[in-house]
N, C-alpha and C positions, 0 to 999 in steps of 0.2 A: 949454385950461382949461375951456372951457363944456363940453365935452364929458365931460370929467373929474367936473363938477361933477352935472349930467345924471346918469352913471352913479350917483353917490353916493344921488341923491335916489330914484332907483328904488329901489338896495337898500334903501333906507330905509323904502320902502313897501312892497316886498318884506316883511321883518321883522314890518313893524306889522301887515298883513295876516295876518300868519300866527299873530300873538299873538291879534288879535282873533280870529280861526275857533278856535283853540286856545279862547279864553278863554269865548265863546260854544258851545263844546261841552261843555265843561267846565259850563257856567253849564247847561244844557239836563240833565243827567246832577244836578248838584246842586241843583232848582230853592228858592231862598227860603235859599239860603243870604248872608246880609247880608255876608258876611267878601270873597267871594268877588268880589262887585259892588264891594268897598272897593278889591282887590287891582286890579281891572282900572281904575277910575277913575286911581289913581294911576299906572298904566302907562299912561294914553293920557292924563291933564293936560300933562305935560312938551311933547307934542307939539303940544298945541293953544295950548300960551299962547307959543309961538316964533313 
């Protein structure tokens, strides 16, 4: 079971890791775009308030 659970929580940071470098290159290529800083808060609040 821990070990199970273990696995889950990597991929999970797997994912998020990869959104954020996604999202921060994206954000580096767009800079001062407001929409863009809205999109990614909303994809990493979920994370932070669990």
């Amino acid at each position: 079971m821990k070990v199970r659970k273990r696995i889950k929580q990597v991929k999970r940071g797997i994912s998020l890791a990869k959104l954020v470098h996604k999202g921060f290159r994206l954000h580096t290529a767009y800079k001062g775009s407001k929409i863009l800083k809205a999109g990614l808060e909303d994809l990493l609040k979920p994370k932070y308030q669990r």
